[in-house]
Residue frames relative to the residue before (quaternion, step in Angstrom):
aa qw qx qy qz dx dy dz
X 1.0000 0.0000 0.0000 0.0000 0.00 0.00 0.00
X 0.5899 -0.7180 0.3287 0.1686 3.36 -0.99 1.09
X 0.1429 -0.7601 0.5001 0.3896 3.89 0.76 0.33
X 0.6187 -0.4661 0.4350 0.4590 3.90 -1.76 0.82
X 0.5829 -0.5361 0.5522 0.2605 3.17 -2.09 0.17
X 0.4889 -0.6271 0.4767 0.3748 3.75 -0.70 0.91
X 0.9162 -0.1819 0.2909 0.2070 2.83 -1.74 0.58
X 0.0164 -0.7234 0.6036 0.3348 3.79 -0.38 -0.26
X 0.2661 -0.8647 0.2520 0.3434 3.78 -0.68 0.27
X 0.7129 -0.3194 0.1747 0.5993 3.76 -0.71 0.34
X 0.6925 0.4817 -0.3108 0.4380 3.72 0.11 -1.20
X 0.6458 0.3961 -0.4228 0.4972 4.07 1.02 -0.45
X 0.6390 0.5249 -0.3842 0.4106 3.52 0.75 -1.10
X 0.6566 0.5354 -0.3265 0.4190 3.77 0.52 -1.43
X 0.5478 0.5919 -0.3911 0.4434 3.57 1.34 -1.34
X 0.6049 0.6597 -0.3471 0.2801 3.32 0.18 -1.41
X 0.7619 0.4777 -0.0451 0.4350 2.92 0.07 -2.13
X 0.5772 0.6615 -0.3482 0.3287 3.87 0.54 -0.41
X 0.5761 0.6630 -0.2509 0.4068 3.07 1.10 -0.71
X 0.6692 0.6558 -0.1510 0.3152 3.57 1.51 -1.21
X 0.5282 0.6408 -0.2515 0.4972 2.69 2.32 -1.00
X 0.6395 0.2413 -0.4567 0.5694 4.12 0.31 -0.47
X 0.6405 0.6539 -0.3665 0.1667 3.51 0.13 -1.00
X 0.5962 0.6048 -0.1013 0.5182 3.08 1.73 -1.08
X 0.2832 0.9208 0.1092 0.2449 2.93 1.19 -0.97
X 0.8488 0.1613 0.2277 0.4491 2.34 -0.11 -2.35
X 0.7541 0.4475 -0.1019 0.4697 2.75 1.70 -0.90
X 0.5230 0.5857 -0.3700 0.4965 3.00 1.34 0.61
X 0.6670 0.4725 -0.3045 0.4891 3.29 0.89 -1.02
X 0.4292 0.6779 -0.3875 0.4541 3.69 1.30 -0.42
X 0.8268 0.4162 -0.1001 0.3649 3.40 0.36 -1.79
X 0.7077 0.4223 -0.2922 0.4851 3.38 1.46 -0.85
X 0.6649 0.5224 -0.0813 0.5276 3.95 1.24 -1.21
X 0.7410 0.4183 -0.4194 0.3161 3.63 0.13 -0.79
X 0.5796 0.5992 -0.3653 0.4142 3.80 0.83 -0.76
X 0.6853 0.3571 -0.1326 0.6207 3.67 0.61 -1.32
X 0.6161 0.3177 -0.5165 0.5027 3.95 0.04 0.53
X 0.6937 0.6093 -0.2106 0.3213 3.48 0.61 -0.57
X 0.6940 0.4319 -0.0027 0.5760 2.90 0.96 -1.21
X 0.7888 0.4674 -0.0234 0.3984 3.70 0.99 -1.12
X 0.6446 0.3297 -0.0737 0.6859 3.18 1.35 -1.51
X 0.6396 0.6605 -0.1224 0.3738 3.51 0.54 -1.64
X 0.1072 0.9002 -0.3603 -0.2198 2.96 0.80 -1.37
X 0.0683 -0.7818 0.5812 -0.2150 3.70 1.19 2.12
X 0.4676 -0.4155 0.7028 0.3389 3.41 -1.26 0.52
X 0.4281 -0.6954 0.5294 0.2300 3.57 -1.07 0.82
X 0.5707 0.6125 -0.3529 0.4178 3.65 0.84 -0.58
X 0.7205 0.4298 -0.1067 0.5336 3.29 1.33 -1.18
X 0.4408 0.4140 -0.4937 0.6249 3.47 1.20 0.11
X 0.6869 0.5084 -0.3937 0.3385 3.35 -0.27 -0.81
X 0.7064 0.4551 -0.2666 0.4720 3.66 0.85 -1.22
X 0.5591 0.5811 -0.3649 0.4653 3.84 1.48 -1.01
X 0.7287 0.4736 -0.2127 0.4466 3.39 0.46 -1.55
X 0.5059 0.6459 -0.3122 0.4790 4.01 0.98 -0.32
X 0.7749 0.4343 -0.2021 0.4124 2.98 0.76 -1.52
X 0.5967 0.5513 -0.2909 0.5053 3.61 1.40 -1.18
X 0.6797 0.4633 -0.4058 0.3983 3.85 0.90 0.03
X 0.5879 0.4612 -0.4252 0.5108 3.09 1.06 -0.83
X 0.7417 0.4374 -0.3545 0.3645 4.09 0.38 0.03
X 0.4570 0.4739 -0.4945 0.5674 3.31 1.65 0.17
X 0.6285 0.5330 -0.4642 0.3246 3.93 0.81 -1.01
X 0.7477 0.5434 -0.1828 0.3351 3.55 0.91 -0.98
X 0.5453 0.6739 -0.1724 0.4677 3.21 1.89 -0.69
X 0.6243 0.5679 -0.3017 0.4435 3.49 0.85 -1.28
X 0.7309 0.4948 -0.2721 0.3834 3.27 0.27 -1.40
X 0.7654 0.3757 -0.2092 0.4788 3.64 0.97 -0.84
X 0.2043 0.6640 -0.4738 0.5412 3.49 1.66 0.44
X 0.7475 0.5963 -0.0017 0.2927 2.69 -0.20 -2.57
X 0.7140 0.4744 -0.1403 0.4954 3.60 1.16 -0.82
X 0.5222 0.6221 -0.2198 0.5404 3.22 1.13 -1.41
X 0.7988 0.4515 -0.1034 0.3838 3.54 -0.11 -1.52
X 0.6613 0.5338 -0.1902 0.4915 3.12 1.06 -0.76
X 0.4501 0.7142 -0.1353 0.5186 3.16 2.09 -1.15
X 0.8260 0.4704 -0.1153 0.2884 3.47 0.15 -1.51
X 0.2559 0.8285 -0.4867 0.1063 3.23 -0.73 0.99
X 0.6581 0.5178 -0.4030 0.3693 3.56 1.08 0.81
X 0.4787 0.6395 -0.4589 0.3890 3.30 1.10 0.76
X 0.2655 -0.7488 0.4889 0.3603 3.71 -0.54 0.83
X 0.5433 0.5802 -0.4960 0.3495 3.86 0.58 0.55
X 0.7407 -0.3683 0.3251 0.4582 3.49 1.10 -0.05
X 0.1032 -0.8299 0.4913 0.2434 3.45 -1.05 -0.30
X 0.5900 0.4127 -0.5541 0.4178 3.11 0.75 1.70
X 0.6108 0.5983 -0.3781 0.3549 3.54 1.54 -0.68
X 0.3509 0.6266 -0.5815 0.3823 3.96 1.22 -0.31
X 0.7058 0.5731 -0.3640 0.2023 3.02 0.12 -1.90
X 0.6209 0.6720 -0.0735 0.3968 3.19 0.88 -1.90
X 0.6647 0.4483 -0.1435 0.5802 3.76 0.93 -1.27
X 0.6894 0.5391 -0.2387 0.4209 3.32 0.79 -1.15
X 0.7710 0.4418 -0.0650 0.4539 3.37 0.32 -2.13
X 0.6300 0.5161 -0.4068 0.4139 4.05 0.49 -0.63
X 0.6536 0.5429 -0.3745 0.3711 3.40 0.59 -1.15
X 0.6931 0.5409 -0.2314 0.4165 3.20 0.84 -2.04
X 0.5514 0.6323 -0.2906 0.4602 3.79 0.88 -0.55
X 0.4897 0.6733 -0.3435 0.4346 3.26 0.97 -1.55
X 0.8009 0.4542 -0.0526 0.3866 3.10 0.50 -2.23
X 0.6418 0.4266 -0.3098 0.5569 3.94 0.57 -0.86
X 0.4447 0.6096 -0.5129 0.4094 4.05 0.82 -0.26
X 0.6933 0.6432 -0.1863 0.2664 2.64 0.60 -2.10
X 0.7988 0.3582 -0.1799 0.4487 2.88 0.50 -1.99
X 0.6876 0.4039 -0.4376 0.4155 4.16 0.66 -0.42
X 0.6069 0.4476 -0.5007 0.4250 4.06 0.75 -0.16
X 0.5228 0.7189 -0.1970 0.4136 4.09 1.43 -0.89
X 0.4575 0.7223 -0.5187 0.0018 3.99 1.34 -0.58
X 0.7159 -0.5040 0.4543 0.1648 3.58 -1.37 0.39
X 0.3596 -0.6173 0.5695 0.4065 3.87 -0.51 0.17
X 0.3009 0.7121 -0.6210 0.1296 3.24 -0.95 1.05
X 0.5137 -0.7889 0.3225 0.0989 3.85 -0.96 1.66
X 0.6779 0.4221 -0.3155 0.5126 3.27 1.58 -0.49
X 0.4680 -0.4536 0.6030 0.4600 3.74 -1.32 0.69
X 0.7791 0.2975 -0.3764 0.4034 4.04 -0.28 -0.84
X 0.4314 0.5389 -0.5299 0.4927 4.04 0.89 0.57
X 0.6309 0.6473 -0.2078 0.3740 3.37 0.57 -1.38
X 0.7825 0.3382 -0.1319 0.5059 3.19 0.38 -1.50
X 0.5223 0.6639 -0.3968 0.3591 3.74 1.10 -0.79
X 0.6495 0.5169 -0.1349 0.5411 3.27 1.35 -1.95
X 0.6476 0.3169 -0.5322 0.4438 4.25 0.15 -0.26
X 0.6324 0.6273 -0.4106 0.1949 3.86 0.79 -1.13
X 0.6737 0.4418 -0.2533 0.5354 3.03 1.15 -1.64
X 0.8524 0.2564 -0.2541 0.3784 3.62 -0.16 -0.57
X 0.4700 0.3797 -0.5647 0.5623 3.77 1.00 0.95
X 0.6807 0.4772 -0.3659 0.4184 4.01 0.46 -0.45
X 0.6573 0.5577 -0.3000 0.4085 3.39 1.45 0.01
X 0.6532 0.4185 -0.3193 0.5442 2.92 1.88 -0.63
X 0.6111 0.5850 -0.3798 0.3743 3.53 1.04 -0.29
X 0.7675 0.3205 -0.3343 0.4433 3.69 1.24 -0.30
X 0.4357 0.6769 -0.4975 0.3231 3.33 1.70 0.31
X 0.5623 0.6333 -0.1050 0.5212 2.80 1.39 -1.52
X 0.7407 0.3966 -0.3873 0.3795 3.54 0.27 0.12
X 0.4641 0.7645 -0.2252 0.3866 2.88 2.23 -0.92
X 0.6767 0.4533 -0.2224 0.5359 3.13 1.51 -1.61
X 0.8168 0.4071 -0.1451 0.3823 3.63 -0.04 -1.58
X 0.6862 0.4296 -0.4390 0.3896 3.67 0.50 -0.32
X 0.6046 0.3687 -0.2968 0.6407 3.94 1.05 -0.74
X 0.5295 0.5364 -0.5432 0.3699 4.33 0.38 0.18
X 0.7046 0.6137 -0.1310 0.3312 2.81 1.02 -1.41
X 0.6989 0.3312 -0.2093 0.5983 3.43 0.96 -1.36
X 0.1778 0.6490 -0.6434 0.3649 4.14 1.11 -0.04
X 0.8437 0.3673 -0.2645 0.2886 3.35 -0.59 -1.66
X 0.5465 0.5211 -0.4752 0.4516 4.27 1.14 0.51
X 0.7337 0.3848 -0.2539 0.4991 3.04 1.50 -0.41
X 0.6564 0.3943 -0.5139 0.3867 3.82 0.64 0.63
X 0.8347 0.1207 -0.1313 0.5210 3.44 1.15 -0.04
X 0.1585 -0.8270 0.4974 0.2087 3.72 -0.67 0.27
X 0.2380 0.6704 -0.4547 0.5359 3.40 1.72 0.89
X 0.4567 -0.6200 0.5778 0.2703 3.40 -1.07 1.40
X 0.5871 0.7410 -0.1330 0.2975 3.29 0.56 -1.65
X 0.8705 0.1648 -0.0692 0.4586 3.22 0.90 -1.31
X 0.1371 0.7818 -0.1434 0.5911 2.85 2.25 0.58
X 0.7936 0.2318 -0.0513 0.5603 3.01 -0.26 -1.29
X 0.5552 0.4313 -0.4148 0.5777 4.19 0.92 -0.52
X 0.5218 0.5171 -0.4319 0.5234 4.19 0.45 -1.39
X 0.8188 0.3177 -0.2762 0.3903 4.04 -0.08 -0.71
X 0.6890 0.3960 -0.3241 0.5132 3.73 0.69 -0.65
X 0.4486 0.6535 -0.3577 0.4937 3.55 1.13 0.64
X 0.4141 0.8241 0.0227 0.3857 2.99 1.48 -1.08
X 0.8692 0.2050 0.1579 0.4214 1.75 -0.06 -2.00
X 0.8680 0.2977 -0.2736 0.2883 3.38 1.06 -0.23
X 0.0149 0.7035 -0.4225 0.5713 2.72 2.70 1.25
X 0.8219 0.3941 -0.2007 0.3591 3.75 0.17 -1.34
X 0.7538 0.3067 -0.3662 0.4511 3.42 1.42 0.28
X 0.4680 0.4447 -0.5432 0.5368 3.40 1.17 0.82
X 0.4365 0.6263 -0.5297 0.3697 3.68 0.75 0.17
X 0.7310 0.4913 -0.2439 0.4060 2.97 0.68 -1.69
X 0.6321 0.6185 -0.2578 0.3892 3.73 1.37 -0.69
X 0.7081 0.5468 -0.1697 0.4131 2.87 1.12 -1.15
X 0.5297 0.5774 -0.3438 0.5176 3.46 1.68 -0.90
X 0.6397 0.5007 -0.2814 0.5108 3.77 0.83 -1.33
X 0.7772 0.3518 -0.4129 0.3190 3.42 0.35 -0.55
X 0.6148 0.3400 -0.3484 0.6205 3.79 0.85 -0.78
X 0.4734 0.5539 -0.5858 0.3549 3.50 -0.09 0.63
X 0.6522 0.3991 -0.3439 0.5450 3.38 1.20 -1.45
X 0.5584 0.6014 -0.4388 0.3659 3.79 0.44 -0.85
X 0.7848 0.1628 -0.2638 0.5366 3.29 -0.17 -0.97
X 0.1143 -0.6887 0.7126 0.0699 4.10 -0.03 -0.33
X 0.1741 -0.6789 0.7128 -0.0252 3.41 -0.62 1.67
X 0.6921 0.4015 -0.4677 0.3756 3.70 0.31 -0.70
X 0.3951 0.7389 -0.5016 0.2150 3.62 0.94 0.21
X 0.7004 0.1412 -0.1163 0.6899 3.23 1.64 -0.87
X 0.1954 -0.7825 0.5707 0.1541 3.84 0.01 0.59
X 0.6965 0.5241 -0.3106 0.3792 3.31 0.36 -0.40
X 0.6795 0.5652 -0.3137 0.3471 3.42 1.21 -0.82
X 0.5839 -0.5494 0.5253 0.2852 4.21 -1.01 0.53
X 0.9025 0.2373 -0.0285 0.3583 3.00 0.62 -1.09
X 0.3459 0.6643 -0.5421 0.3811 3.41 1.69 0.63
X 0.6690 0.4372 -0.4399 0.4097 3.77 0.12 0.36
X 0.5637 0.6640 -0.4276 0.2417 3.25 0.77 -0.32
X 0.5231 0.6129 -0.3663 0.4654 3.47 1.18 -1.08
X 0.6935 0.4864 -0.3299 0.4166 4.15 1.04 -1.07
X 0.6355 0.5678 -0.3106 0.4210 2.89 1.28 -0.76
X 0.4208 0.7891 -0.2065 0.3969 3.52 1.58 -0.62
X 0.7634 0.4136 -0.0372 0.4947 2.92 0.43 -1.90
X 0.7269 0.3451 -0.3399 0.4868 3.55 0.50 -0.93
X 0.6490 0.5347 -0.4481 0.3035 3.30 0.45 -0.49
X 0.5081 0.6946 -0.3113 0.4030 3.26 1.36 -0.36
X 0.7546 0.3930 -0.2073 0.4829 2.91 0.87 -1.87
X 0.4851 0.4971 -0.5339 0.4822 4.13 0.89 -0.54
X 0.7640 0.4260 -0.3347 0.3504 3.57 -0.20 -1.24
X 0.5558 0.5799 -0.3801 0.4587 3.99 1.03 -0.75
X 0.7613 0.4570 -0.2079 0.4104 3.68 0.63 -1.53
X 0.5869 0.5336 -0.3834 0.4732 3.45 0.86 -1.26
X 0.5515 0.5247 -0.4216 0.4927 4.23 0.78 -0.97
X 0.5842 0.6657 -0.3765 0.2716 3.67 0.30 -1.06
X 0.7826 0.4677 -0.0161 0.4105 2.39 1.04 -2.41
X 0.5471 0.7611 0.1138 0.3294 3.20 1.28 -0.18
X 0.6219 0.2589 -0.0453 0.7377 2.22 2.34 -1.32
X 0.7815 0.3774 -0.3297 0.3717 2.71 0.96 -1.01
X 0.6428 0.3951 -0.4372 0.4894 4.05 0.88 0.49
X 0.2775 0.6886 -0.6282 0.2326 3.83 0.75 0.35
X 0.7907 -0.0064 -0.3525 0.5006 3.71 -1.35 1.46
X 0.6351 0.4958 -0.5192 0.2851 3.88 0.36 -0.10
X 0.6597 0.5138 -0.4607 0.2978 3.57 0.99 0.17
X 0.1812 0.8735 -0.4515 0.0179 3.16 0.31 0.97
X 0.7091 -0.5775 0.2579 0.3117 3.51 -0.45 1.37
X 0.2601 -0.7371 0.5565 0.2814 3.97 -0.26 0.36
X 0.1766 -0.8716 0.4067 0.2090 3.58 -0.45 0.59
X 0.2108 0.6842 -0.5595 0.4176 3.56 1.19 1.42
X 0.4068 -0.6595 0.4929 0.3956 3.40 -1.12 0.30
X 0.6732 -0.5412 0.3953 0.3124 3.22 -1.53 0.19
X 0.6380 -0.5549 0.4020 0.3513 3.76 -0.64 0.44
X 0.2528 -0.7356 0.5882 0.2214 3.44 -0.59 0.29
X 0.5499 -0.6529 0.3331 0.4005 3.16 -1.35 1.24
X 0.5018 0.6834 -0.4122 0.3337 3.84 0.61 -0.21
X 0.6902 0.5038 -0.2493 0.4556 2.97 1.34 -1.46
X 0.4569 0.7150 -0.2647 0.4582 3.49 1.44 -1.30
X 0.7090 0.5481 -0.2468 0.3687 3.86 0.33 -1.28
X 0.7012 0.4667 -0.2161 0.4938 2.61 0.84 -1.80
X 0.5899 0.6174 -0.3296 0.4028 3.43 0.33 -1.06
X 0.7767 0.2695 -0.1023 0.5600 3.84 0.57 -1.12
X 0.6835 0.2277 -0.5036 0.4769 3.88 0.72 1.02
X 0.4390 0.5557 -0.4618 0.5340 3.21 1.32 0.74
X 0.5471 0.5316 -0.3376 0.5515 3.46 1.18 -0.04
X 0.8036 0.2671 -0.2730 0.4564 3.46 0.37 -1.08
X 0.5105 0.5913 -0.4088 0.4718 3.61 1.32 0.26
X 0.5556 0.5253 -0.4768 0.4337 3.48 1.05 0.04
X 0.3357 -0.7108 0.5275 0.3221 3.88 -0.53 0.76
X 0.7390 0.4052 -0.3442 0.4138 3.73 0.50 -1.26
X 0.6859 0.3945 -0.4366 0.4282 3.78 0.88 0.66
X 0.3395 0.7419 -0.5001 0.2902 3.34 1.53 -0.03
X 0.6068 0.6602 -0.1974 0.3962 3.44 0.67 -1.87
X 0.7625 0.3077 -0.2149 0.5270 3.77 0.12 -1.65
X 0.7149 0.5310 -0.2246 0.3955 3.82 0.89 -0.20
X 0.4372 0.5532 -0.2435 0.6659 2.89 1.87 0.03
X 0.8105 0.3304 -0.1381 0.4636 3.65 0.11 -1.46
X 0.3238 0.6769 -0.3631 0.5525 3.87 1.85 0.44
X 0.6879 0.4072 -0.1423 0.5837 3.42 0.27 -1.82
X 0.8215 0.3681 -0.2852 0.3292 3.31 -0.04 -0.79
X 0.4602 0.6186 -0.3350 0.5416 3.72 1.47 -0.42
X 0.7038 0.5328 -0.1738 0.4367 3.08 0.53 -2.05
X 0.5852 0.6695 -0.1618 0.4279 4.06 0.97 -0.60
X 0.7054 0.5051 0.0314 0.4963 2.71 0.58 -1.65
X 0.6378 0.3870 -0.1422 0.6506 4.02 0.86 -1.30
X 0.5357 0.5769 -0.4922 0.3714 3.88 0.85 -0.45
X 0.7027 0.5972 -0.1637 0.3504 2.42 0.58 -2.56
X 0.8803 0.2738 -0.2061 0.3280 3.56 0.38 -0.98
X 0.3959 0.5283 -0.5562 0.5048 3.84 1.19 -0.01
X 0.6315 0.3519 -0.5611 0.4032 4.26 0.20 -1.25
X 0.9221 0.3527 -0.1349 0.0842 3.53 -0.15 -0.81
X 0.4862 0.6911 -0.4415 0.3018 2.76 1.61 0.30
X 0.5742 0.6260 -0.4610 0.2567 3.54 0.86 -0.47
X 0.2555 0.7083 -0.5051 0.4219 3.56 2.08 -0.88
X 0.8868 0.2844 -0.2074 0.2996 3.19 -0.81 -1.64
């Protein structure tokens, strides 16, 4: 009988979790800034932002899952098969930030909109690149529920200095100092990228040899399906999956618009 696996320590878990902080981030300043540069500075018909920016979700919705698949997929690299992702996807993110806070002079509304699709769908599959293999990382440093569930409330609490950290170099740089300008976000766009690309190293080091490929095969997507309408057949998760979406709505609805007011 195998004896249990030690402990993971604080400095791997804390490692872990670091990453959430640009990641987090990023996505905020997205949710609170990208509508009102567009539409305002930019100058999108807002209806059509709305329809542009719609469309770039429904490709983050489709993206994850084939992230998620991939990764799950991978098993000849001797770095693991979630930390490529991670190494790979932050940087490239770094860059697609850049380029969607950065838009271009351009005269047609259908130029405009062409330019948020392609370069919000770039951050949405970089971003998956990073966050969908970060996430599942944490099956592969421990198979302890226990230490699990600690590997995530890390994370998680990486993911609320994110949310700080976005608010704070917001005030710092203050784009609305010059509203008019294209390029008063870029400097945010700067900074986080930094900080994603700083943490994601962290993370990085601080799990180097613990990804170590599981050698079960991978689910099949059939199996996968099934598996998730057996979820939505569970009634007592119907409710908390409901009041998710609706939370998850709501917090949308108001990060695009608060800058309006």
């Amino acid at each position: 009988m195998s004896s249990p696996a030690p402990p993971l320590p604080v400095r791997v878990k804390a490692g872990y979790g670091s990453a959430e902080l640009g990641l987090t981030g990023i996505e905020v300043v997205i949710q609170i800034v990208l509508l009102k540069l567009y539409t305002e500075v930019v100058g999108l018909n807002a209806n059509l932002a709305g329809l542009t920016l719609a469309g770039a979700v429904v490709w983050d919705a489709v993206v994850d899952p084939v992230v998620g698949a991939i990764s799950d997929r991978t098993r000849t690299t001797r770095q693991g098969k979630r930390r490529p992702f991670i190494a790979f996807g932050t940087p490239a993110l770094s860059l697609a930030f850049l380029l969607l806070l950065s838009p271009p002079v351009l005269a047609s509304q259908l130029g405009k909109a062409v330019f948020l699709f392609v370069a919000y769908a770039l951050v949405n599959t970089t971003i998956a690149l990073a966050t969908v293999p970060h996430s599942a990382l944490a099956g592969e440093l421990s198979g302890d529920p226990v230490e699990r569930t600690e590997l995530f409330a890390w994370r998680f609490m990486f993911s609320n200095l994110g949310l700080v950290s976005a608010a704070v170099i917001l005030a710092v740089v203050d784009p609305d100092a010059d509203p008019g300008a294209r390029m008063a976000y870029s400097p945010v766009a700067l900074a986080l990228g930094a900080v994603a690309v700083a943490t994601a190293v962290v993370t990085l080091w601080a799990t180097r040899g613990r990804d170590v490929p599981s050698m079960e095969p991978p689910a099949s997507l059939g199996v996968l399906a099934r598996g998730l309408l057996s979820v939505l057949r569970t009634r007592p998760f119907l409710p908390l999956f409901a009041a998710f979406v609706i939370a998850s709505i709501g917090r949308t609805v108001n990060a695009s618009v608060a800058l309006f007011y």
